[in-house]
C-alpha positions as CSV (number, residue, x, y, z in Angstrom):
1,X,54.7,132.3,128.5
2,X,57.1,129.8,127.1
3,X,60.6,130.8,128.3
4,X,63.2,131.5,125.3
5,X,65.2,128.7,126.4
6,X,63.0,126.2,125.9
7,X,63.7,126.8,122.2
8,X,67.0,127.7,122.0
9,X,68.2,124.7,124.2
10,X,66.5,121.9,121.6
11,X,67.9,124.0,118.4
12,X,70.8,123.7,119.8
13,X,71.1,120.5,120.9
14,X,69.7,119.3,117.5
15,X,72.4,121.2,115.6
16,X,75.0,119.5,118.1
17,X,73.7,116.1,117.3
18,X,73.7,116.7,113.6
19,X,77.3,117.8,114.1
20,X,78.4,114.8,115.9
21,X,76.4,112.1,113.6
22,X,78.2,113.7,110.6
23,X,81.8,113.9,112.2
24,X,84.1,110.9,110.9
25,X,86.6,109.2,113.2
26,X,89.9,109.6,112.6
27,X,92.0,106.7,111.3
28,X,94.7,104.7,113.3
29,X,97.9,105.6,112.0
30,X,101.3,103.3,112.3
31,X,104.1,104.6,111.1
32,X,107.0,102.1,110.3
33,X,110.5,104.4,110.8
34,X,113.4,103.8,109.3
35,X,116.6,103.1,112.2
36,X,118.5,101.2,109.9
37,X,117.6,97.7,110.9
38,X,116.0,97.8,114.0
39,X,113.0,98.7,115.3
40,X,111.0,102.1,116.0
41,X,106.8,102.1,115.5
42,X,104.8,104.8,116.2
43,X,100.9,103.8,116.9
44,X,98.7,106.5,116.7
45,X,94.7,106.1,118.0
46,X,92.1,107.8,116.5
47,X,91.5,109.6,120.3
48,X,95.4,110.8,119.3
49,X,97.2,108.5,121.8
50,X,100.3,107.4,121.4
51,X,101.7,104.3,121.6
52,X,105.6,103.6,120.4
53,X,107.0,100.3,119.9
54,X,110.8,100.1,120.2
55,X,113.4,103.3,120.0
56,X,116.2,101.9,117.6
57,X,119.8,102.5,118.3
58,X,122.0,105.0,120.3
59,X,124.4,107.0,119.0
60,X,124.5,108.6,115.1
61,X,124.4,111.5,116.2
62,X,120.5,111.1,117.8
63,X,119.7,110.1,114.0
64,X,116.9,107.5,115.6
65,X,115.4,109.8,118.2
66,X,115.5,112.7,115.5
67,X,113.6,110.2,113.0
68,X,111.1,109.3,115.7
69,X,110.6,112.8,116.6
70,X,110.1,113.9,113.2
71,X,107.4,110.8,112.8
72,X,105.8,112.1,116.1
73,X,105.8,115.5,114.1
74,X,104.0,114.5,111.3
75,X,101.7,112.4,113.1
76,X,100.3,115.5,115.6
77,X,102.3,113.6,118.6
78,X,103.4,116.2,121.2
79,X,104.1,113.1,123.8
80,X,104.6,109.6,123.7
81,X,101.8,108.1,126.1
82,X,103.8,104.8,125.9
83,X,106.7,104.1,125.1
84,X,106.8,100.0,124.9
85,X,110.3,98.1,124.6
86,X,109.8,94.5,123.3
87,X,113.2,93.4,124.3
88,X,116.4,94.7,125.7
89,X,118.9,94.6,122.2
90,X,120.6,97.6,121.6
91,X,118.5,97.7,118.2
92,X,115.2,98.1,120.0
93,X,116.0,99.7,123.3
94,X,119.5,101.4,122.7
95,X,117.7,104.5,121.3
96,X,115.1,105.3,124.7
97,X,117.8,107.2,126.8
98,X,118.4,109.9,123.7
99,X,114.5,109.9,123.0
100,X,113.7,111.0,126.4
101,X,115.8,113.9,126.2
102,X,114.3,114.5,122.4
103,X,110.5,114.7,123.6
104,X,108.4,113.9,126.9
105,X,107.1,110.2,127.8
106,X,104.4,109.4,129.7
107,X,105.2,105.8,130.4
108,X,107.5,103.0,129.8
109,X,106.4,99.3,129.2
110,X,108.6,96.3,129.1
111,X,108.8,92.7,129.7
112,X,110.1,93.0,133.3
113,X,113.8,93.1,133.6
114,X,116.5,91.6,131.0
115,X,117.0,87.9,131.0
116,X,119.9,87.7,128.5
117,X,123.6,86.7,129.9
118,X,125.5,89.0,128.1
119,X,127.6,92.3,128.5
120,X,125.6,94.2,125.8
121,X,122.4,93.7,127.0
122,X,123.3,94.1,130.7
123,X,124.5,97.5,129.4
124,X,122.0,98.6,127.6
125,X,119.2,97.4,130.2
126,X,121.3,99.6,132.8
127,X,120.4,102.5,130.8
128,X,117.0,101.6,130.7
129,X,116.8,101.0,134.3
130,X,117.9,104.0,135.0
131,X,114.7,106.0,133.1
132,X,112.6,103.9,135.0
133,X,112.4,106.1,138.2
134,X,111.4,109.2,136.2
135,X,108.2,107.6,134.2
136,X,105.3,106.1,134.9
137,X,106.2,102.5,134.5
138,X,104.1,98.8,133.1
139,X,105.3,95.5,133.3
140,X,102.8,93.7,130.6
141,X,102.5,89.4,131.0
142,X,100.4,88.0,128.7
143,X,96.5,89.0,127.9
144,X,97.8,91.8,129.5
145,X,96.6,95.2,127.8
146,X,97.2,98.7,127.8
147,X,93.9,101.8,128.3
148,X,94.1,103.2,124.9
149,X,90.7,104.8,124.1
150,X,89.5,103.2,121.3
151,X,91.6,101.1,120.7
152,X,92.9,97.2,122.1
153,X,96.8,96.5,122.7
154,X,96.9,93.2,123.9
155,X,100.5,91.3,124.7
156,X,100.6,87.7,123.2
157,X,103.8,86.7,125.1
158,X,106.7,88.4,127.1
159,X,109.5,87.3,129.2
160,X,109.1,84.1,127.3
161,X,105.5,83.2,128.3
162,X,102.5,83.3,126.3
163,X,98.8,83.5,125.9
164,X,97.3,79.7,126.7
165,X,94.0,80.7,125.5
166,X,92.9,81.3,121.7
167,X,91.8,85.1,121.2
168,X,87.7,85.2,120.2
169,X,87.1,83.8,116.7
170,X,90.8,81.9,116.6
171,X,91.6,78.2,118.0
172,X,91.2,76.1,115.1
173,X,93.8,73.6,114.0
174,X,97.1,74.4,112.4
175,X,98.1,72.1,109.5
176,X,101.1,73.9,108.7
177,X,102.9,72.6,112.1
178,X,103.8,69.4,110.7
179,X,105.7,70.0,108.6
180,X,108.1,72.5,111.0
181,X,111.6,71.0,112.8
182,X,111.8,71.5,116.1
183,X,113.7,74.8,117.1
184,X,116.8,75.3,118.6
185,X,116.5,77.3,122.5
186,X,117.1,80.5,122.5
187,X,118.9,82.2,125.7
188,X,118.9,85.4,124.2
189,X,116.3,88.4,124.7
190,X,114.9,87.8,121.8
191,X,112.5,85.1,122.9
192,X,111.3,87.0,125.5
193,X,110.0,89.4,122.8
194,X,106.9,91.6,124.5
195,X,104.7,90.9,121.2
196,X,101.3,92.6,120.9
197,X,98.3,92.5,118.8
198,X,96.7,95.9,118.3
199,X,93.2,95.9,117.3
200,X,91.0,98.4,116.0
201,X,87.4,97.7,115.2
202,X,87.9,95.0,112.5
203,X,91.4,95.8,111.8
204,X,94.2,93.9,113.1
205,X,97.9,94.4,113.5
206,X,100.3,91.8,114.9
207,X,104.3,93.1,116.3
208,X,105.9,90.3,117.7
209,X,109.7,92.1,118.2
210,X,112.2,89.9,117.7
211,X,110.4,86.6,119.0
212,X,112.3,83.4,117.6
213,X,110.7,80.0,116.3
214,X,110.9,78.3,119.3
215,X,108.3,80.8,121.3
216,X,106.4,81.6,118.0
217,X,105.0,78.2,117.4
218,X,103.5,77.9,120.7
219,X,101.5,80.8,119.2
220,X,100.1,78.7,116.3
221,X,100.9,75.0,117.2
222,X,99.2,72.4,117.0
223,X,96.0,75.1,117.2
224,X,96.0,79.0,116.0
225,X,95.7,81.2,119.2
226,X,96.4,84.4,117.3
227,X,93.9,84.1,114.2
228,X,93.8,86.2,111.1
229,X,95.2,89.6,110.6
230,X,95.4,92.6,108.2
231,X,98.7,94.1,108.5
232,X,102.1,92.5,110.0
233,X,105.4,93.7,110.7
234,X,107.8,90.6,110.0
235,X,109.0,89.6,113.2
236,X,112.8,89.9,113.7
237,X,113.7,92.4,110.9
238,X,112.6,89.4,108.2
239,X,115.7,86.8,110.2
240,X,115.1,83.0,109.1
241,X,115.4,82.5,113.2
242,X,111.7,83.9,113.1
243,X,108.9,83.5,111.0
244,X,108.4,79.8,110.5
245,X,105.8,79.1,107.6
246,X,103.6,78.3,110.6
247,X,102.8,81.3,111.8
248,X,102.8,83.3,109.0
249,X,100.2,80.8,106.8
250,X,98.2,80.9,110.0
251,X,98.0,84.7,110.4
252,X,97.1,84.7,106.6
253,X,98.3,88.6,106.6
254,X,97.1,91.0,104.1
255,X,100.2,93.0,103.9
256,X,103.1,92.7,105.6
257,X,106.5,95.2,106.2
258,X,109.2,94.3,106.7
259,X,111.5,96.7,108.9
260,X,115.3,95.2,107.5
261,X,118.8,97.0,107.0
262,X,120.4,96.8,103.8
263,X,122.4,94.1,104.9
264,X,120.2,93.0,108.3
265,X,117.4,90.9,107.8
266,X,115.9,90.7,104.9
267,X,116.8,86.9,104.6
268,X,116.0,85.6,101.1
269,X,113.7,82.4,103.1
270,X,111.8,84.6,105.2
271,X,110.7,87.1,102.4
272,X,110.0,84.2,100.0
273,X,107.7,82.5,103.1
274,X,105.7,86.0,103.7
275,X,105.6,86.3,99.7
276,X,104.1,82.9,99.4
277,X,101.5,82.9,102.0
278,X,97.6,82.6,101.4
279,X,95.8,85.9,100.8
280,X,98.8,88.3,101.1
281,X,98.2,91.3,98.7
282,X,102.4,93.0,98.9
283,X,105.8,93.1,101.0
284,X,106.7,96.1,101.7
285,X,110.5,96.9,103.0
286,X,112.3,99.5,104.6
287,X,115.1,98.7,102.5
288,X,116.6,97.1,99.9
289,X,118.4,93.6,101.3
290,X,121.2,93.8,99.1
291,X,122.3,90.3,100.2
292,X,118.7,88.7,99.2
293,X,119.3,89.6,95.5
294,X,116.7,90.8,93.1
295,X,114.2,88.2,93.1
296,X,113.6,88.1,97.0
297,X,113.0,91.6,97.1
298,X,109.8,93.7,96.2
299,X,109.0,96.1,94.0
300,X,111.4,99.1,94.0
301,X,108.1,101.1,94.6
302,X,106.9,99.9,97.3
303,X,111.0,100.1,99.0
304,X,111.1,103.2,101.2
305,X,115.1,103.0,100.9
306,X,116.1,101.1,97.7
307,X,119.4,102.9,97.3
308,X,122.3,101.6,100.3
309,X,124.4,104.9,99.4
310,X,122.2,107.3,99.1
311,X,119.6,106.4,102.5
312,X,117.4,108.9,103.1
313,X,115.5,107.3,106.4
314,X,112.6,107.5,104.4
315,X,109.1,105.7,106.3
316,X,106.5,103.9,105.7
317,X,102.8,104.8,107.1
318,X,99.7,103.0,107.1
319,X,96.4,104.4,107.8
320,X,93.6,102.0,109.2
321,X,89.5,102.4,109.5
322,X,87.7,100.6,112.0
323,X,85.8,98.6,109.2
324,X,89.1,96.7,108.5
325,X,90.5,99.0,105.4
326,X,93.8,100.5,105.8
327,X,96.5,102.2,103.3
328,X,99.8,101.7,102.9
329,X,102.4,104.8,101.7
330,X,105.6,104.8,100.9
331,X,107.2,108.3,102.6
332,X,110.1,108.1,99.6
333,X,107.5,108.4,96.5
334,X,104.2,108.1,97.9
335,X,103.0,105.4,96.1
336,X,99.8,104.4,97.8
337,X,98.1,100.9,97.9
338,X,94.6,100.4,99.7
339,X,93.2,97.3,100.8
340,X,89.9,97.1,101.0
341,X,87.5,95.6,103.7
């Protein structure tokens, strides 16, 4: 006699698979928070890691860490897996120390320690420094990576170095670098930008913090190591500094935000270079750059804080599928824009 098992266990198992062949992956999610002109980005992986790019500033009243907790709310985010600070400016790391009192952190990622000669920065890495003991802790050089499941966070440069190798499918020659000066040195942090490339499936998203022209065209000149990608947050809050027409033709981005302060970033060249390049669809801003006037702006609609007096830290969040498709939302109106694949 056949035992009942024998067909219980295939029923089962058949049910199971159907289940499982039906079941649709979640999407990435990035959400691009307001912190008034500097930086805060909360990745999200369809396994539900976290990843968090910058913290914004300290101070207000723990307005930053309160906006990135409310993000993390939204998004399901209990804990921040990583926590990844590209440089050591007040406007990217000055919000960590309130954050980490604000919600639990798995680990911290840098660029090794701060190589900037000023009081600021040597304060505001002290603070850092002293997380460090309490976390898990990653030190990323370039082609470096982090174990997201799902998902591929690579670093491009940090501390000032970069990738010497073109990622798969990139390489070819740039003609946009002729026609770019040579670049003033940097001794600031900013240079030393920990930039990533976050890939999922087909779809691509470059953050390169704060990195300045004269690391970013090593990127793309004479030949293009990055390649093509979907979605880019304007390096360096949209600062002419950053953002030389060589990189951004090269990355040929699909959309781009741009993560200014009414009046920080937002520069009328840069917007105009990211508005100009091949193949982008929209600019979208966290706010209005009320020194870039009217015409180097974009539309009020797709502005997640248009109004300087009335700022209501409103977001931006994109959702991406592994086919390369990804929406854009404005958190102020939710006007929605899709790209397609």
């Amino acid at each position: 006699m056949r035992s009942i098992w024998s067909f219980v266990i295939p029923t089962s198992l058949a049910f199971f698979l159907t289940i499982s062949a039906s079941a649709k992956p979640k999407p990435l999610q990035i959400y691009f928070i307001d912190v008034e002109g500097g930086q805060s980005t909360l990745i999200v992986s369809s396994s539900g890691q976290s990843l968090l790019i910058d913290t914004g500033w300290p101070g207000f009243e723990n307005r930053d860490a309160n906006r990135i907790a409310a993000a993390a709310k939204a998004a399901g985010v209990k804990k921040l897996d990583y926590v990844l600070i590209t440089h050591f400016h007040r406007d990217h790391v000055g919000g960590v120390v309130q954050l980490a009192d604000r919600m639990p952190i798995d680990t911290l990622v840098d660029h090794g320690p701060n190589q900037e000669d000023s009081d600021v920065t040597r304060e505001d890495y002290a603070a850092y420094e002293k997380l460090l003991p309490k976390y898990h802790h990653l030190v990323l050089k370039p082609g470096d990576g982090l174990p997201i499941t799902g998902l591929t966070v690579k670093a491009l440069t940090a501390a000032g170095e970069r990738i010497q190798s073109p990622l798969p499918g990139a390489g070819t020659a740039n003609s946009f670098c002729a026609s770019e000066a040579e670049p003033p040195a940097d001794a600031t942090e900013n240079p030393r930008s920990l930039g990533v490339l976050v890939t999922y499936g087909r779809f691509r998203f470059l953050d390169l913090g704060d990195l300045t022209k004269d690391k970013e065209l090593g990127l793309v000149c004479p030949n293009n190591l990055i390649g093509t990608v979907d979605l880019f947050l304007v390096s360096h809050h949209g600062t002419a500094s950053s953002n030389s027409k060589a990189l951004v033709y090269a990355i040929h981005p699909r959309a781009a935000v741009i993560n200014n302060g009414a009046h920080k970033g937002g520069s009328a060249q840069v917007w105009q270079t990211v508005h100009d390049s091949p193949g982008i669809e929209d600019v979208w801003q966290l706010h209005y750059a009320v020194d870039a006037g009217a015409d180097h702006n974009a539309a009020e609609k797709y502005i997640a804080n248009p109004d300087e007096k009335n700022d209501g830290g409103n977001f931006i969040q994109a959702w991406a599928k592994s086919d390369g498709s990804f929406v854009l939302e404005n958190s102020r109106n939710h006007e929605k824009r899709s790209y397609g694949k």
